[in-house]
Phi, psi and omega in degrees: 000104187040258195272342179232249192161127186261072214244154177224159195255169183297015182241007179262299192262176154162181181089058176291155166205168152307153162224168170227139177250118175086211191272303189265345181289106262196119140210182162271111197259159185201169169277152146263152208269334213252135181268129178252075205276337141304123168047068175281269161015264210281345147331321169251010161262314129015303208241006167271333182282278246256290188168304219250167183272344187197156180218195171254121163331159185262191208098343196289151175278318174287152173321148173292328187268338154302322145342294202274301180323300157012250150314295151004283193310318172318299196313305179298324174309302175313310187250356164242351186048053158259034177053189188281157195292139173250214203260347159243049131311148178344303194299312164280005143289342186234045185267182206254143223268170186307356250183347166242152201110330193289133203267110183072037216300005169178121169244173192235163207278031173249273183327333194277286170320306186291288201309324201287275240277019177236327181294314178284340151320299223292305182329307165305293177300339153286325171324322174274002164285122192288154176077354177216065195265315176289345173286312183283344169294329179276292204290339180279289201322294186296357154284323194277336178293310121034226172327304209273348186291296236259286201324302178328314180254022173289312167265017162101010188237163165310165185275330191273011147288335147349312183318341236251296190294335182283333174315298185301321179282337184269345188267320189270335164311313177271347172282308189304332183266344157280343158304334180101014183286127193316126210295325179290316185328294194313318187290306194303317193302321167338294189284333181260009171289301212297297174307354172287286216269003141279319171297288178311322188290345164293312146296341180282129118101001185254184176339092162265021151250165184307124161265196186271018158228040186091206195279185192245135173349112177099006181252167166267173194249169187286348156287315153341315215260345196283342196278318188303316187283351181333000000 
């Protein structure tokens, strides 16, 4: 974990899957089992980017999902001492349910706020360092494409309704510039079509049953509760 190393024992962690951290990082990610009342925050901002509550430095030579199998496997040896899992082995009653691995797969809207506002903080403050306005430009979208996938599904919709706002921006982007509107015009309408649609999707809502992209933020999902009864 960045500067220190961390150990857990196998009855703390499971659920391994791939994750990508950051833009590019391919590593493994996993849950914990244990409620974790330190750096709760950054903990649910964390699992609103990435998917996961926790991961491995990234680096591995083996693939992440051969990895990750692994580790699975590993855990049910240890912990049920039935050795590594075949294919209707231990291990594949407790693989992660359809729905996990979806990078952030429901966040509820305090998380949702806290993640737009430490990206868009964060997004402001490099801005001012020359030259790397367009890098920052790149990586906040794709952060905010993100947040808003995980929010969507909170309420029960695909990450792909999103579309409806790059729709919208491209359609007034293209009236104002055949109208003849001064290109800073053209920009403000952009960011405030974009700020409308941060705020309501921030406002709705979500779900308080389990959907089709998991339990609703703070429940446990049923493989958790399969665990706890282990």
């Amino acid at each position: 974990m960045l500067w220190r190393t961390r150990r857990f024992a196998w009855t703390e962690i499971y659920n391994f899957r791939p994750a990508l951290i950051g833009l590019t990082n391919k590593t493994v990610g996993f849950d914990y089992l244990t409620e974790r009342p330190k750096r709760a925050a950054l903990n649910a901002l964390n699992t609103s980017l990435a998917g996961v509550q926790g991961s491995l430095q990234p680096g591995w030579e083996i693939a992440p999902q051969a990895l990750a199998d692994l580790l699975n496997d590993a855990r049910e040896h240890w912990l049920g001492g039935e050795g590594p899992a075949t294919q209707a082995g231990p291990a594949e009653r407790h693989r992660p349910s359809s729905f996990a691995g979806v990078a952030g797969a429901r966040v509820d809207r305090k998380t949702y706020w806290l993640g737009a506002g430490f990206v868009l903080a964060a997004a402001i403050a490099l801005s001012l360092i020359p030259g790397v306005q367009r890098v920052i430009g790149s990586v906040t979208t794709f952060l905010f494409i993100r947040i808003f996938a995980s929010r969507l599904h909170d309420i029960g919709r695909s990450g792909w309704w999103q579309l409806v706002l790059y729709g919208v921006q491209l359609a007034a982007i293209f009236v104002g510039t055949v109208g003849g509107a001064p290109l800073d015009v053209v920009i403000e309408v952009g960011l405030v079509i974009q700020f409308v649609f941060t705020v309501v999707l921030g406002a709705i809502p979500g779900s308080r049953v389990t959907n089709r992209f998991g339990p609703p933020p703070n429940q446990p999902s049923p493989i958790a509760t399969s665990e706890v009864f282990r």
